[in-house]
VONU-32500 format. One line per 4 residues: number of its first residue (from 1); their letters; for each residue x, y, z of N, C-alpha, C. Coordinates in steps of 0.02 Angstrom, whole numbers, plus 50000, padded with zeros to 5 digits. Example, Ala and Ser with C-alpha at 12.3 -4.5 7.8 and 13.67 -1.06 7.14 Angstrom:
2
1 = AS = 50660,49716,50390,50615,49775,50390,50660,49835,50390  50642,49888,50354,50684,49947,50357,50645,50002,50394
END
This chain:
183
1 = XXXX = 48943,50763,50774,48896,50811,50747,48840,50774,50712  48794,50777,50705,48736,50765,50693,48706,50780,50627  48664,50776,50591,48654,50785,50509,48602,50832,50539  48594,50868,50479,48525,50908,50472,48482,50899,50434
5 = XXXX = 48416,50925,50453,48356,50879,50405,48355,50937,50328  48380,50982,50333,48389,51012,50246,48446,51060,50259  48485,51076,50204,48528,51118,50208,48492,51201,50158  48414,51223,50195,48387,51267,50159,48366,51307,50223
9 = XXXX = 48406,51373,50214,48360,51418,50273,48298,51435,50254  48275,51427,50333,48189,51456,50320,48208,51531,50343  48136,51555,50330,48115,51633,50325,48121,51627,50411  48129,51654,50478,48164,51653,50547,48177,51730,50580
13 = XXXX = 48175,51732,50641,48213,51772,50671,48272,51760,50674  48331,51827,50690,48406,51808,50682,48408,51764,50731  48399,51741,50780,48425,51684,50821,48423,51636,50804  48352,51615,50768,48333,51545,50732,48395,51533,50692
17 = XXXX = 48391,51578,50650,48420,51583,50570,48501,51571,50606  48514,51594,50651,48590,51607,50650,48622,51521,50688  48565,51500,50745,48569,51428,50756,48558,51367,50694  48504,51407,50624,48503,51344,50594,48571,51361,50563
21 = XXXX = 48594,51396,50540,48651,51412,50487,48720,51397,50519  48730,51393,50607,48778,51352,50621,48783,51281,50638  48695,51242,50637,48687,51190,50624,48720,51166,50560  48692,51189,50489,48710,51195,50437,48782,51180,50427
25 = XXXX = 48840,51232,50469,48886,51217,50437,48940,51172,50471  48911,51167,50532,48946,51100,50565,48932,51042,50541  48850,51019,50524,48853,50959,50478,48922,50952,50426  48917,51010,50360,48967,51012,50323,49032,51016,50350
29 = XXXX = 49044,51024,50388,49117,51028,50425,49139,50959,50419  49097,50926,50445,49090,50869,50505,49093,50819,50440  49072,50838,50365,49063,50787,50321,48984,50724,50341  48929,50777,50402,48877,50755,50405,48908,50668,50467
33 = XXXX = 48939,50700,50482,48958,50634,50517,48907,50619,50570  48886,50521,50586,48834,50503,50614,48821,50429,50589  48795,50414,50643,48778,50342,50626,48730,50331,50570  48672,50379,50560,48640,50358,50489,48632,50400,50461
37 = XXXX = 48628,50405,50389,48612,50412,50332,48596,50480,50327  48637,50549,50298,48585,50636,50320,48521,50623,50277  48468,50645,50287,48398,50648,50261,48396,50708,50208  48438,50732,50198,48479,50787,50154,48511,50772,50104
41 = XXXX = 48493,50723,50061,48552,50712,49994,48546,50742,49954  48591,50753,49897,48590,50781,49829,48652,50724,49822  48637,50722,49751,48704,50675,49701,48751,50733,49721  48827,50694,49735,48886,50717,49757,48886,50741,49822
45 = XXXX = 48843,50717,49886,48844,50726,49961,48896,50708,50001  48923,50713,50056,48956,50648,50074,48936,50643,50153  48957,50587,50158,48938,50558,50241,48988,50521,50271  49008,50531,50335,49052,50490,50352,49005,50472,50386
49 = XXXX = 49003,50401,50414,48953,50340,50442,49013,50306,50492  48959,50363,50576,49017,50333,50620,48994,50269,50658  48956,50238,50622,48929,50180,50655,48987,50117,50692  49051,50118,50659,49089,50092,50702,49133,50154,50720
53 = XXXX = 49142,50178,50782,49172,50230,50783,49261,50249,50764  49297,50190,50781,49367,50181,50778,49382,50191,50712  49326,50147,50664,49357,50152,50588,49289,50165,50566  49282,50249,50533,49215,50280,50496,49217,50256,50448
57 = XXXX = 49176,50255,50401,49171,50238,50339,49141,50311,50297  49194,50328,50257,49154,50388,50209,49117,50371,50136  49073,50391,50147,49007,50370,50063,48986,50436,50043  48993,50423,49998,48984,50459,49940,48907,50449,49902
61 = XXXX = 48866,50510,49887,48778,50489,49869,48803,50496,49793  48775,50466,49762,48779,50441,49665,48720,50504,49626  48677,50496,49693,48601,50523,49669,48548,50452,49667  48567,50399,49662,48550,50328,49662,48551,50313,49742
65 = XXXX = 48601,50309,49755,48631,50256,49840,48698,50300,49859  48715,50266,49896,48784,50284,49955,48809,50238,49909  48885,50259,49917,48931,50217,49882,48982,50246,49942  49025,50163,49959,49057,50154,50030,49148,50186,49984
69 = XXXX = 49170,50254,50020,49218,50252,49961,49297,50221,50008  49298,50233,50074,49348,50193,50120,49350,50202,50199  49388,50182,50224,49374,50166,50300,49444,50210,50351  49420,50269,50378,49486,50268,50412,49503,50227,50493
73 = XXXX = 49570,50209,50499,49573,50177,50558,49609,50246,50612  49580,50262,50673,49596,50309,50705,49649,50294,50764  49668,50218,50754,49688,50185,50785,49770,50189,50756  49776,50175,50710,49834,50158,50664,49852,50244,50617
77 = XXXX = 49807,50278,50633,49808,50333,50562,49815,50311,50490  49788,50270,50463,49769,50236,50405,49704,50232,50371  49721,50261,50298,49656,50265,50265,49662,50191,50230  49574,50129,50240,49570,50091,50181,49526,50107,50126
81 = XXXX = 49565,50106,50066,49503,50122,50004,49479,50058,50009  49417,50064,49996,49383,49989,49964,49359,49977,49904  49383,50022,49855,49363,49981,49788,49447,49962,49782  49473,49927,49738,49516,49868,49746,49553,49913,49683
85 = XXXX = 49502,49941,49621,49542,49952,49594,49585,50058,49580  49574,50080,49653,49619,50121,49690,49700,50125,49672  49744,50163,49626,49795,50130,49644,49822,50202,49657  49884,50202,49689,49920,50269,49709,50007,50275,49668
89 = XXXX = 50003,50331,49674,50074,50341,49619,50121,50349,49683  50156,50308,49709,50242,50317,49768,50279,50354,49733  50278,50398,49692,50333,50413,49646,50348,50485,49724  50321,50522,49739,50316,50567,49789,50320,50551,49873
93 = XXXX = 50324,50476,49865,50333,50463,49945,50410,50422,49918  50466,50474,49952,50518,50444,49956,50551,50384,50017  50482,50369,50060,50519,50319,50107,50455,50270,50122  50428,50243,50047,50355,50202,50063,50403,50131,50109
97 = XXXX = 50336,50093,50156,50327,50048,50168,50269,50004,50152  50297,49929,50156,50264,49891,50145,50227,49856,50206  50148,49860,50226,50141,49828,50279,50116,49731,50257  50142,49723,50231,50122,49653,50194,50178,49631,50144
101 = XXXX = 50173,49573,50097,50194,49539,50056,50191,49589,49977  50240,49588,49943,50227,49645,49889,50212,49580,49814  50165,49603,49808,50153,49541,49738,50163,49572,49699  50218,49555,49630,50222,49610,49590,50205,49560,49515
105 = XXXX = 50147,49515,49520,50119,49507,49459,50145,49460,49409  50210,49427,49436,50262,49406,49364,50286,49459,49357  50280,49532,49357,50298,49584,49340,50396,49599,49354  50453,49626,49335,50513,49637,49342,50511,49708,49389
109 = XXXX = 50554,49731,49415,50585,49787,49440,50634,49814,49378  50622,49867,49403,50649,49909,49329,50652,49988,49331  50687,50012,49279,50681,50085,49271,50618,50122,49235  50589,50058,49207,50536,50090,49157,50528,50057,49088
113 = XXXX = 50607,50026,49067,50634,50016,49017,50685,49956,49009  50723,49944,49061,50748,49899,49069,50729,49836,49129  50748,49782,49124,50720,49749,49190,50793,49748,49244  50802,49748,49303,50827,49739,49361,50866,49702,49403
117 = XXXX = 50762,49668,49411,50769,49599,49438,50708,49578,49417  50706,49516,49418,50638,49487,49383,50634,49418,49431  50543,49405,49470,50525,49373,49496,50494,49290,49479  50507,49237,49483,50448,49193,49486,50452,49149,49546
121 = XXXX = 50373,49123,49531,50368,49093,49591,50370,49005,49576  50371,48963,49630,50372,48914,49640,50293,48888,49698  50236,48860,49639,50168,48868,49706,50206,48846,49780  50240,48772,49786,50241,48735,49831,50312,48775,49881
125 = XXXX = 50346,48835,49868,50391,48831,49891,50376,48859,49960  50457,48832,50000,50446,48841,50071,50534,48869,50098  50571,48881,50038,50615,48922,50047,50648,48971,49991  50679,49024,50011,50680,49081,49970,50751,49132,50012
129 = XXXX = 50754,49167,49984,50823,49202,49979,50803,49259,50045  50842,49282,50080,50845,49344,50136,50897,49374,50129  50891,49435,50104,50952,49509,50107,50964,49509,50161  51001,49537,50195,51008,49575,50240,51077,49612,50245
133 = XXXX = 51048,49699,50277,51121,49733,50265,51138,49725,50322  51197,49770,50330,51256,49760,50379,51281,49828,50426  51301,49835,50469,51342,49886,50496,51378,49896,50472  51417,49958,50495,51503,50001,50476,51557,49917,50500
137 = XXXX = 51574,49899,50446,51646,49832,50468,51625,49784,50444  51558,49768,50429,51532,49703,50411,51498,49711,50358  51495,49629,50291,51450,49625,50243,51394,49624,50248  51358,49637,50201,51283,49615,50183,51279,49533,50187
141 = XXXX = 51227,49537,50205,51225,49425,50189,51154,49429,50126  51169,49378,50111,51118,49335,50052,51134,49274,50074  51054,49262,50100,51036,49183,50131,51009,49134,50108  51012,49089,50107,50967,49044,50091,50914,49025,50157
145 = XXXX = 50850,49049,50153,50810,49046,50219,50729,48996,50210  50709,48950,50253,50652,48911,50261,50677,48859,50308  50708,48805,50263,50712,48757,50287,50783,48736,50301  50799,48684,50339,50883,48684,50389,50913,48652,50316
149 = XXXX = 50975,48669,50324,51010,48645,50272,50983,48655,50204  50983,48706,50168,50955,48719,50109,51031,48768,50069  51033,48733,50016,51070,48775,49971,51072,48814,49937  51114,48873,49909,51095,48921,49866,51114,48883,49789
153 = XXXX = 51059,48896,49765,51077,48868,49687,51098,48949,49642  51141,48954,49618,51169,49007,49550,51161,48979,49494  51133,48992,49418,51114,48951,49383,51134,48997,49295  51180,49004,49270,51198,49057,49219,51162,49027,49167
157 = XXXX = 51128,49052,49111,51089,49046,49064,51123,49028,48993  51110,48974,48987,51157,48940,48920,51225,48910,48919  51263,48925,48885,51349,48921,48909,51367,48962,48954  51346,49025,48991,51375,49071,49036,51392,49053,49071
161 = XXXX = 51435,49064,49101,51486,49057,49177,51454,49084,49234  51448,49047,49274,51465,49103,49360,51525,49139,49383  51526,49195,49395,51566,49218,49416,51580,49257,49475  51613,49245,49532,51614,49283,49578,51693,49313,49597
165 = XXXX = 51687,49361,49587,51727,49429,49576,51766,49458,49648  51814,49449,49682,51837,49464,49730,51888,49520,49734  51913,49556,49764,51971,49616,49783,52029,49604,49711  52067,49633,49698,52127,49630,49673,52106,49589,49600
169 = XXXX = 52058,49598,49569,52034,49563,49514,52023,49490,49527  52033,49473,49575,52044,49392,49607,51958,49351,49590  51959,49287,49549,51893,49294,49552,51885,49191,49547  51823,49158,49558,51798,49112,49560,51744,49101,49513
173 = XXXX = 51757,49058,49473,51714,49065,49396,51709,48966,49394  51652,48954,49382,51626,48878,49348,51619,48873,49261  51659,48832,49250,51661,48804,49165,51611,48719,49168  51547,48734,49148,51506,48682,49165,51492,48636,49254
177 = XXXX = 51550,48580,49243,51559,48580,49313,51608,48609,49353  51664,48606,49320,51729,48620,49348,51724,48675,49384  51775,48685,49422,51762,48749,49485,51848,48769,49431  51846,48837,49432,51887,48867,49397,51927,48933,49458
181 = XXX = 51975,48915,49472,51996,48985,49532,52056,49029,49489  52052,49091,49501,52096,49132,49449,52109,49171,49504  52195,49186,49528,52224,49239,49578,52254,49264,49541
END
């Protein structure tokens, strides 16, 4: 659809009048969609700018300029915002994905109140831990994954013990070095 050069009826016969006024509201439908710019602004306009057609870009008029507010891909069904600082509340999407790496800042996982799990990084590292769950009969694994032969380090904070906890109270616990087995 095409922009229109004002969104003001002129004085017309009903045919005129009734062609400009469904000109009129297909622009607005359409969000003025088109490769350039409607010649029609007022502060708070909007335009989608189908100059690349796959991914439009919608702008927003200030009363100043266009301001670029994000990009949809028609390809993927994906909206990008482009101001950066956009953020969205997941609290309502019960099955988000991640299409990338999740940086969470130094930041912990948590309830709000307590921490979880808590992250850091290593700049140079080139190996790191892999969950993975399991079918009906089989465990979960926790890997040690990058490089061949890499170990899992467990590391208890102060005097604390490791402890790993098996069926029937049965468990495997370290006293500094010593390997400690309790059946």
């Amino acid at each position: 659809m095409s922009t229109v050069s004002d969104y003001s009826l002129a004085n017309q016969g009903f045919s005129a009048l009734r062609t400009e006024l469904n000109n009129i509201l297909g622009a607005i439908n359409t969000l003025n969609a088109t490769t350039s710019a409607p010649g029609s602004k007022v502060a708070y306009s909007l335009w989608l700018d189908t100059t690349a057609s796959t991914t439009p870009t919608l702008k927003y008029y200030d009363g100043a300029g266009w301001i670029s507010l994000c990009t949809f891909n028609h390809s993927a069904n994906t909206v990008n915002w482009l101001d950066n600082s956009v953020s969205v509340d997941v609290v309502g999407d019960t099955t988000p994905q991640l299409g990338g790496m999740l940086d969470v800042n130094g930041q912990a996982f948590g309830d709000g109140t307590l921490e979880l799990l808590k992250f850091t990084e290593t700049g140079s590292a080139v190996n790191e831990f892999t969950i993975a769950n399991a079918a009906t009969g089989a465990g979960p694994t926790l890997s040690s994954t990058g490089e061949t032969n890499v170990d899992i380090n467990i590391t208890p904070k102060g005097s604390g013990k490791t402890v790993i906890l098996g069926s029937m109270n049965d468990s495997i616990s370290t006293t500094g070095k010593a390997l400690v087995m309790g059946f």
